[in-house]
C-alpha positions as CSV (number, residue, x, y, z in Angstrom):
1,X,119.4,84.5,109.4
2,X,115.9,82.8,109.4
3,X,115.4,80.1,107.1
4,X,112.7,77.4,107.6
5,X,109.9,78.1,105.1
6,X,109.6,78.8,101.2
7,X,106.3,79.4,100.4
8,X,103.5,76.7,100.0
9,X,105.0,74.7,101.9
10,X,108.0,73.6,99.4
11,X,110.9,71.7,100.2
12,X,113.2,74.0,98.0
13,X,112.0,77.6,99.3
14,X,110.3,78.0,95.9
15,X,108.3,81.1,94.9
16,X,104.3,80.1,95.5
17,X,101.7,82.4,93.3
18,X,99.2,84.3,95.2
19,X,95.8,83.3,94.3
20,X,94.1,87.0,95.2
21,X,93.1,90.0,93.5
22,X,95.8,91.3,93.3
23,X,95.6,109.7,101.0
24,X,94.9,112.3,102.8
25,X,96.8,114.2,105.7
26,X,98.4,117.5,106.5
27,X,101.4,119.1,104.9
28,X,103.8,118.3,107.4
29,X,106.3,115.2,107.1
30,X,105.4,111.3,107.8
31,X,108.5,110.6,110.0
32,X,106.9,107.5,111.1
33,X,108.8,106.2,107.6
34,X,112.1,108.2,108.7
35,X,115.4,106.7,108.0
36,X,115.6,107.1,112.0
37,X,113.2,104.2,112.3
38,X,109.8,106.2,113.5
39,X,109.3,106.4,117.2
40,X,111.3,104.7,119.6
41,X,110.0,102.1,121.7
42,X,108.9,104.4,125.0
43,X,106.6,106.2,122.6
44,X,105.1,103.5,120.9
45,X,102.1,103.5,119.0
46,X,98.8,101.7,118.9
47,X,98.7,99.3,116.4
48,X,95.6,98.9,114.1
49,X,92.7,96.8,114.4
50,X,92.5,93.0,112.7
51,X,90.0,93.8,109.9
52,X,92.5,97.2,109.1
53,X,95.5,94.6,109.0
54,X,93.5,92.4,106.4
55,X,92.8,95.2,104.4
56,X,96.0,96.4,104.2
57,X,97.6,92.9,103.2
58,X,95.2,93.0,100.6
59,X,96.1,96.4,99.7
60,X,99.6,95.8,99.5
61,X,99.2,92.1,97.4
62,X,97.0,94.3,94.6
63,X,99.8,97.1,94.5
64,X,101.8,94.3,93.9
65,X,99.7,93.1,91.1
66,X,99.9,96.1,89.3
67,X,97.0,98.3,91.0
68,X,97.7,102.0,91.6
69,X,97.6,102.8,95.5
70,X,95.8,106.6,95.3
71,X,93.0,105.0,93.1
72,X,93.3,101.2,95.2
73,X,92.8,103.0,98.6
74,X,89.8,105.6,98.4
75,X,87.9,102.6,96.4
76,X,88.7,99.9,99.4
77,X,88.0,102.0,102.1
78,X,85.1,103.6,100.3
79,X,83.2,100.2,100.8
80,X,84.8,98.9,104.1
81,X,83.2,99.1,107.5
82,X,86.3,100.5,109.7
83,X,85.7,103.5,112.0
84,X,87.6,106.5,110.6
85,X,90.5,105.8,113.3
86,X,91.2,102.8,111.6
87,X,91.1,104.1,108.2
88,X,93.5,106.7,109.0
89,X,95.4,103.7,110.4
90,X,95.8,101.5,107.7
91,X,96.4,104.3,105.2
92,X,98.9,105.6,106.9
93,X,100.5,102.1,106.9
94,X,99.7,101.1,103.4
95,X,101.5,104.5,102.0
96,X,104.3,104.6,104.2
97,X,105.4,100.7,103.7
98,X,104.9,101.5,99.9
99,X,106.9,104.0,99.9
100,X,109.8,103.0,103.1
101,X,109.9,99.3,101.1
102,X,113.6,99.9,100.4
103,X,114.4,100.6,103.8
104,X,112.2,97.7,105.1
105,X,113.4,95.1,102.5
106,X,117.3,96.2,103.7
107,X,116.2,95.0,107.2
108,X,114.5,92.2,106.1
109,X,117.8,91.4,104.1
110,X,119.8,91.4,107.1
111,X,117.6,88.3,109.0
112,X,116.6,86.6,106.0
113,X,118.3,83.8,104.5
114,X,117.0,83.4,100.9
115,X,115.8,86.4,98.5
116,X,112.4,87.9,99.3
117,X,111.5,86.7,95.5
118,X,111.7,83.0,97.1
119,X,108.9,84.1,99.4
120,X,105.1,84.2,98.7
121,X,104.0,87.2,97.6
122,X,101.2,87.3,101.0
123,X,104.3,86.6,103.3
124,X,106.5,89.1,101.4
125,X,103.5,91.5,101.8
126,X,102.4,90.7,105.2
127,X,106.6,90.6,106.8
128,X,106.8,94.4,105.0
129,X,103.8,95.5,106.7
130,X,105.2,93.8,109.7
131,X,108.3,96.0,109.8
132,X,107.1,99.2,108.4
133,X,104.7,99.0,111.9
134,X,107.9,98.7,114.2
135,X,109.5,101.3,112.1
136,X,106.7,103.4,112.9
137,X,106.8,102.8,116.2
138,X,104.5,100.4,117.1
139,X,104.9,97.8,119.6
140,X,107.1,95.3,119.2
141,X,104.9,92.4,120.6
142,X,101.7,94.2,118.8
143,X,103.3,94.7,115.2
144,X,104.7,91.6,115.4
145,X,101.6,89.4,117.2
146,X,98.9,90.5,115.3
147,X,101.0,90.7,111.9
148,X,101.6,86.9,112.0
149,X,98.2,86.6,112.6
150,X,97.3,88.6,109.6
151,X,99.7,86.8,107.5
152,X,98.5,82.9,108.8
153,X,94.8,83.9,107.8
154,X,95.9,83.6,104.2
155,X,99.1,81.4,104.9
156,X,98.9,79.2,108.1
157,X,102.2,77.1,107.7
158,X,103.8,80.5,107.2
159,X,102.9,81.8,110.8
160,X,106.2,80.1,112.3
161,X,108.8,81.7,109.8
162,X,106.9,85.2,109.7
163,X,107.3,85.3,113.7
164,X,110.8,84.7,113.9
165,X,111.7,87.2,111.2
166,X,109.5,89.9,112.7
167,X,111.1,88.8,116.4
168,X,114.8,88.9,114.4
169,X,114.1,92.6,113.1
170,X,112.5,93.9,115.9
171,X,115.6,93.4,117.8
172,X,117.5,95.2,115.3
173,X,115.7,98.5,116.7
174,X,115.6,101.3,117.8
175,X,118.7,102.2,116.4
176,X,118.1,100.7,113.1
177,X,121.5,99.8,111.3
178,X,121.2,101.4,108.2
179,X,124.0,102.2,106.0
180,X,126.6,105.0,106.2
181,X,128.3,107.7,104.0
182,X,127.1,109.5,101.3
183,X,127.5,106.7,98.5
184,X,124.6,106.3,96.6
185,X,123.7,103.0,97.9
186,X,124.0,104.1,101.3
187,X,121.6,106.8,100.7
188,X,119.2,105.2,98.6
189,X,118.6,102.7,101.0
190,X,118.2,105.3,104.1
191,X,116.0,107.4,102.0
192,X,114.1,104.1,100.5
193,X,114.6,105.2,96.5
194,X,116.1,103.1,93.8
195,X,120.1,103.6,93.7
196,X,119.9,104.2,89.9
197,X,117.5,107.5,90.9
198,X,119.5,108.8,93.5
199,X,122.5,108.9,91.1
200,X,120.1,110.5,88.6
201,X,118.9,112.9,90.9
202,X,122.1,113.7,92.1
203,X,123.7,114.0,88.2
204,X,120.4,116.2,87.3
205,X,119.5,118.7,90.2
206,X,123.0,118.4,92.3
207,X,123.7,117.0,95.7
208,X,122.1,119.5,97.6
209,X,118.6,119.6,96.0
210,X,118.3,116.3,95.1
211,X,118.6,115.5,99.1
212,X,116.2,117.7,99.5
213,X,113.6,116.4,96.8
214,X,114.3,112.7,98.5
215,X,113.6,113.9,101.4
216,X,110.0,115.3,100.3
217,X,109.6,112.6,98.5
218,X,109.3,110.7,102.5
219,X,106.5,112.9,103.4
220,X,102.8,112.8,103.3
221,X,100.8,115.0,100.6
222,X,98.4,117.5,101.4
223,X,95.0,117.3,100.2
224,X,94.4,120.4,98.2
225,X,90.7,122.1,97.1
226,X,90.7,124.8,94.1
227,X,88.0,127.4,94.6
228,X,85.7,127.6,91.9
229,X,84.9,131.1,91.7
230,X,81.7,131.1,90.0
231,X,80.3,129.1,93.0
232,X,81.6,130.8,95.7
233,X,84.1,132.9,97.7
234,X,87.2,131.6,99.4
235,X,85.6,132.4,102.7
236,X,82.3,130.7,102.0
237,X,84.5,128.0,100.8
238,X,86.4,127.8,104.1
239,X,83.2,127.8,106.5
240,X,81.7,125.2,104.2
241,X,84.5,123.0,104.6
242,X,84.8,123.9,108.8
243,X,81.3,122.9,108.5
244,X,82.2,119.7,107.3
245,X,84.2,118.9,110.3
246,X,87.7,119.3,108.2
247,X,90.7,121.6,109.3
248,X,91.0,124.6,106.4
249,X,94.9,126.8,105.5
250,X,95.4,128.8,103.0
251,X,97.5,127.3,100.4
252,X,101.2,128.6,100.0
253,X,101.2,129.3,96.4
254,X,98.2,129.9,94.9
255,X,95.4,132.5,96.3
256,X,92.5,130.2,95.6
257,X,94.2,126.7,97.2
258,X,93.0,125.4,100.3
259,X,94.8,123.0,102.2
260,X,92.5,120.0,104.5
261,X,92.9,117.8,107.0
262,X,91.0,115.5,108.5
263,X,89.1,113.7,105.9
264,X,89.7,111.0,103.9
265,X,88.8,110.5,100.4
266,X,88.1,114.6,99.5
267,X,85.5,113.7,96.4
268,X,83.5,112.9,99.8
269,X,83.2,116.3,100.8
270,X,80.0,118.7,99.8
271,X,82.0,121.4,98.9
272,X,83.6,119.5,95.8
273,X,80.4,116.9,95.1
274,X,78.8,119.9,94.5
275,X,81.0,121.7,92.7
276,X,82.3,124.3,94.7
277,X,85.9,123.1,95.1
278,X,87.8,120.6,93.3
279,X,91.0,118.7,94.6
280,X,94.5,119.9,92.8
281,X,97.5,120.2,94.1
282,X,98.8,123.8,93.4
283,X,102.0,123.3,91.6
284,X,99.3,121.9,89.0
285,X,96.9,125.3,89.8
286,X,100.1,127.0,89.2
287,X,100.5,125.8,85.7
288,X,97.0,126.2,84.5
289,X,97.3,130.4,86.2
290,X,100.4,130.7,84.1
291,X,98.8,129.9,80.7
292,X,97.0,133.1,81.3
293,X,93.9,132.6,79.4
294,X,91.2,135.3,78.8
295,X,87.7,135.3,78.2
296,X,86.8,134.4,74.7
297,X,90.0,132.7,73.4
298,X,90.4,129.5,71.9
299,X,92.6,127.4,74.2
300,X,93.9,123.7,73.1
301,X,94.5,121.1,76.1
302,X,96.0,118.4,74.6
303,X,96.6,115.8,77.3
304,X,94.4,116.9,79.3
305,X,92.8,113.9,81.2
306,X,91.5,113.9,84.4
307,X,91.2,117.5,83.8
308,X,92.1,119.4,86.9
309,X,94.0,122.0,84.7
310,X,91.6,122.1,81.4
311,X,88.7,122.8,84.1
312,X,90.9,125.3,86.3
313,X,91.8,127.4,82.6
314,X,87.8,127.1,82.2
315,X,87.2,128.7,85.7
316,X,89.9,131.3,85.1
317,X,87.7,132.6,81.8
318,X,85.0,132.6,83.1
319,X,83.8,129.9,81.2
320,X,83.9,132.7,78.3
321,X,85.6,131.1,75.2
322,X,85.9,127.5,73.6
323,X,88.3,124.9,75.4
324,X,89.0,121.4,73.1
325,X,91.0,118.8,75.9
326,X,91.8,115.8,74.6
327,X,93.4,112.5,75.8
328,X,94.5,109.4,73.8
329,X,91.6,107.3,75.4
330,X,88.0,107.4,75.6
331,X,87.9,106.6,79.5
332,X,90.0,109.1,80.4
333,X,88.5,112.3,78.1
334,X,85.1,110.7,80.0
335,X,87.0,112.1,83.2
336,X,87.6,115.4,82.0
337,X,84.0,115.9,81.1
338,X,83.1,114.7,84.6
339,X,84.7,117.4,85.6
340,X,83.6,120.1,83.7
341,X,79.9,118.6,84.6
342,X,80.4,118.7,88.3
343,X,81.4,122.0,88.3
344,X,78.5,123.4,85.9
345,X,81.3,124.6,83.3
346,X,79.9,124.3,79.3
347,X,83.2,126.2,77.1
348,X,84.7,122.3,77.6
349,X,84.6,120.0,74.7
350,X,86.4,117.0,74.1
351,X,88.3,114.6,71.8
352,X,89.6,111.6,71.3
353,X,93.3,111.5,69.8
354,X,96.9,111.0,69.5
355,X,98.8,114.1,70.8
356,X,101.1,113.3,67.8
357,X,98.9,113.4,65.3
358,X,95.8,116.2,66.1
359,X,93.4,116.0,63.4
360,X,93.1,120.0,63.7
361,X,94.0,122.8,61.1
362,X,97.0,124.7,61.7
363,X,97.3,127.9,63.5
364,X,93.5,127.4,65.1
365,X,93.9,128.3,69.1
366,X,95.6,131.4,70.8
367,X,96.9,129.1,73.5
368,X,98.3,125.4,73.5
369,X,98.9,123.4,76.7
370,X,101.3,120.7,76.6
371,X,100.6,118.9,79.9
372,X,102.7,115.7,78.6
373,X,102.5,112.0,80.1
374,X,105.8,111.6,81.9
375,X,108.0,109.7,84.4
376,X,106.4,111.6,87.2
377,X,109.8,111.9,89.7
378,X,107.6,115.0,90.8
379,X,105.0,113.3,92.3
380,X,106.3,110.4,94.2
381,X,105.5,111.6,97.5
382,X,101.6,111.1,96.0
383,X,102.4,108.1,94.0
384,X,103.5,105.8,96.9
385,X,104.8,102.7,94.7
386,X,106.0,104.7,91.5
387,X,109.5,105.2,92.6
388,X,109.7,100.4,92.0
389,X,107.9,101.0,89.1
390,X,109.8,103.2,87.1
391,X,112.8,102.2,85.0
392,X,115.8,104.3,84.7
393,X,115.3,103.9,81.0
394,X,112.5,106.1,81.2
395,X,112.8,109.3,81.2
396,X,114.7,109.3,78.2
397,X,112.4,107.4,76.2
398,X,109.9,109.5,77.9
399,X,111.8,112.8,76.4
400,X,111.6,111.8,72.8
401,X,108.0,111.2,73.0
402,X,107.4,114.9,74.4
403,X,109.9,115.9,71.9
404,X,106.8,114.5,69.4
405,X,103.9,116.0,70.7
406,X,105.7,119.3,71.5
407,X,106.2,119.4,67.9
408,X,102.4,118.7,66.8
409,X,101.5,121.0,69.4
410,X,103.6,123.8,68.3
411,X,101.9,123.4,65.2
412,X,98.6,124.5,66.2
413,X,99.2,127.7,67.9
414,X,97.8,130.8,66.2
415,X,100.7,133.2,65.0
416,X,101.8,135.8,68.5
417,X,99.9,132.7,70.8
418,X,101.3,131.0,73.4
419,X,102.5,127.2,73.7
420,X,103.2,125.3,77.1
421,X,104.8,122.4,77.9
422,X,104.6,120.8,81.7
423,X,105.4,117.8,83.1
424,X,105.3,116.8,86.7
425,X,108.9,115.1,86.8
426,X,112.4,116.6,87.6
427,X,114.0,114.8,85.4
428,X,117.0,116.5,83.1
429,X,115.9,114.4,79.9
430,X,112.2,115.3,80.1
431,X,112.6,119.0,81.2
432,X,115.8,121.3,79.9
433,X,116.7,118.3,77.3
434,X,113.3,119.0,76.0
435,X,114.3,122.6,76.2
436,X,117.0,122.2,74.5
437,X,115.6,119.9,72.0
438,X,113.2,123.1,71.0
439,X,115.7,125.3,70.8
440,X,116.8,123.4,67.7
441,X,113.0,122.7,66.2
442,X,111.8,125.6,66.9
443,X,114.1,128.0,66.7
444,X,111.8,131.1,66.1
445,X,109.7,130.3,69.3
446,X,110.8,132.7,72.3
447,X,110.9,131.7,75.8
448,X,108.5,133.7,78.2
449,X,109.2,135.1,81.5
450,X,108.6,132.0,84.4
451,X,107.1,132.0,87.6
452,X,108.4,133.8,90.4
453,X,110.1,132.0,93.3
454,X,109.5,129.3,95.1
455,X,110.3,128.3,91.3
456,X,113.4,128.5,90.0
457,X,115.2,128.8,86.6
458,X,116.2,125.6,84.5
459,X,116.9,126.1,81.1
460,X,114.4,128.5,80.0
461,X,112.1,126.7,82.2
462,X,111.4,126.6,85.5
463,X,111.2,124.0,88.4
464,X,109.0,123.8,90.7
465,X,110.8,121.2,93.8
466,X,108.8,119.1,96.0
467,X,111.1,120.6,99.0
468,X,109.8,124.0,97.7
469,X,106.3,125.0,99.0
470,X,104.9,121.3,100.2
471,X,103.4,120.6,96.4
472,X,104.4,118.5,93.2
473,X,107.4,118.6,91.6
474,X,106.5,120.6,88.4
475,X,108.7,121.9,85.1
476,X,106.7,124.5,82.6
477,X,108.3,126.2,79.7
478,X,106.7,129.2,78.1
479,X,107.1,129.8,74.2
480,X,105.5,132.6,72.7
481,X,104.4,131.5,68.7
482,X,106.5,133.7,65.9
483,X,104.0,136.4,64.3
């Protein structure tokens, strides 16, 4: 166990405060973060260069602070001068750290000699980085070398105790000692998820798919592109993208969804600057094609901010008809109209409101979209840190605010229209308890037919799994207005 130093140089091993401010890839998994420990040590991996190490300590100590890593990342490397290797690099380690910390504080755990709250957050941040590296295979003598370095730029007296802990974990490996059995603990640490969602997982979807949905939840998203139609075909889409030097599939659910690679921050790209594509993951293209709009309808979006789905129910009517989205704040419904500017679309208009409380007359739109805020277990593969931040008292709190605007919404659908509800979680409370919950309050609303497979059933929903098709988790119920 490594004792020695306590942050700031303290005597007692007390807590210091830090005094700073604070994805792209292919489809397939990001085993670097595996529960195996990444590649072993006769396959090891270069390690990245100083400036991409600083960068990603400072990543990690704003994540800490509260910023959100897929905003944090794009905007730091948008204004850094690493070459695209290194960006690559340091994204790669930023997410997969984020997202392996459980696994990497359980090492940690088993050299230290003091909690990791008695440490400094740089140190904290800097030993984490440290051993997500060797975990990804990356030399031992460069992951730990150059990550003491990192760390004693910002804490020099700390450059003594961070090279002996690295050293200490380092010989932990290859064959990392991680937990057995199938208790949750064991498993929550080996799949780096809080034990109280694993159990919740479990309890909700069953053993067998909630192993699978952990295991998505370890692997890198996709970037996604949504063809807009009235700009151009799928195959003009695809050479334009070729063109710009990215690698182009067809998507696996949707007929308009492109899958790239090989570019980082996609609102880069000509092709969606311009208006010709725009990034969404298809479980959420999935949602907006099952509202089924039609030219010249009236269709309500009441969360609707950043607008990926308001503008992808635009494209599908041709921009023919009148589309309110709203959001509860002003930022955000400036998004949505961002959006519909980009991509030259004028049936979008916008408001500012509670989805509880809709200042609109009864019975005014054919079609109501419920895309509700949520505890978004759907999308922690994307959301690198979410699965710390969330607290297991969420989702239900979560499910009695949908429960609210569910209700509002219900009550602004024309007689014969159509209400949805999604949410990108997979949570029982926020998906067939809200089901449920409707069954009750609005009994004369009748369920719709759902998606076919790779969803499947759940309540009179359906569920869309992270496992599924290589998208967001997803849950949409249909209801179908009384005449």
């Amino acid at each position: 166990k490594r004792g020695g130093y306590g942050g700031g140089g303290s005597a007692d091993g007390s807590r210091g405060r830090d005094g700073s401010s604070g994805q792209g890839g292919g489809r397939g998994q990001s085993r670097g973060s595996s529960a195996s420990g990444g590649g072993a040590r006769g396959n090891q991996k270069k390690a990245p260069e100083r400036n991409a190490r600083d960068l990603a300590l400072e990543a990690m100590l704003r994540v800490e602070n509260g910023a959100f890593s897929h905003v944090l990342m794009p905007s730091m490397l948008r204004t850094s001068t690493l070459a695209p290797i290194d960006r690559a690099q340091v994204t790669n380690l930023v997410y997969s750290t984020l997202r392996g910390r459980g696994r990497v504080d359980y090492l940690l755990s088993k050299v230290l000699d003091r909690p990791l709250d008695a440490i400094e957050q740089p140190v904290v941040a800097g030993l984490r980085l440290g051993v997500q590296e060797l975990l990804n295979g990356v030399a031992p003598h460069a992951a730990v070398g150059e990550t003491v370095e990192s760390i004693g730029r910002r804490r020099p007296m700390a450059k003594g105790f961070a090279n002996g802990v690295l050293r200490s974990v380092s010989r932990l490996g290859p064959e990392w000692p991680w937990p057995e059995g199938d208790s949750d603990a064991a498993v929550a640490i080996r799949t780096s998820h809080p034990e109280w969602l694993v159990a919740r997982l479990r309890a909700d979807l069953g053993h067998d798919l909630a192993a699978k949905v952990l295991d998505a939840n370890d692997t890198v998203p996709g970037v996604t592109l949504r063809l807009n139609p009235r700009f151009s075909t799928l195959d003009e889409l695809i050479g334009d993208l070729e063109d710009s030097g990215v690698t182009v599939e067809r998507g696996r659910l949707m007929p308009n969804a492109l899958v790239v690679s090989g570019t980082g921050d996609p609102r880069t790209l000509p092709a969606v600057s311009e208006g010709r594509a725009t990034p969404q993951d298809e479980a959420s293209q999935a949602v907006a094609a099952a509202i089924g709009a039609q030219p010249g309808e009236r269709i309500l979006d009441i969360c609707s901010a950043p607008g990926g789905k308001t503008t992808a129910i635009a494209e599908a009517m041709g921009d023919s008809g009148f589309i309110l989205a709203g959001d509860r704040y002003a930022g955000r419904v400036r998004l949505v109209m961002d959006g519909a500017e980009r991509l030259g679309l004028v049936s979008i208009h916008t408001f500012v409101g509670d989805a509880r409380d809709v200042p609109i007359a009864p019975a005014s739109f054919d079609r109501v979209l419920l895309d509700a805020p949520c505890s978004g277990l759907g999308v922690l593969r994307r959301r690198a840190e979410a699965r710390w931040r969330i607290s297991p008292d969420d989702p239900e709190v979560l499910g009695k605010l949908q429960q609210e605007m569910l209700l509002e919404a219900s009550r602004l659908v024309k007689p014969g229209g159509l209400l949805a509800y999604s949410v990108c979680t997979l949570s029982s409370d926020e998906t067939i308890g809200v089901d449920k919950w409707a069954q009750s309050a609005l009994p004369r609303f009748e369920a719709q037919p759902i998606p076919a497979s790779p969803w499947i059933a759940h309540g009179r929903g359906a569920l869309l799994t992270p496992d599924a098709a290589g998208t967001d988790g997803m849950y949409l119920l249909l209801l179908k207005a009384p005449e």
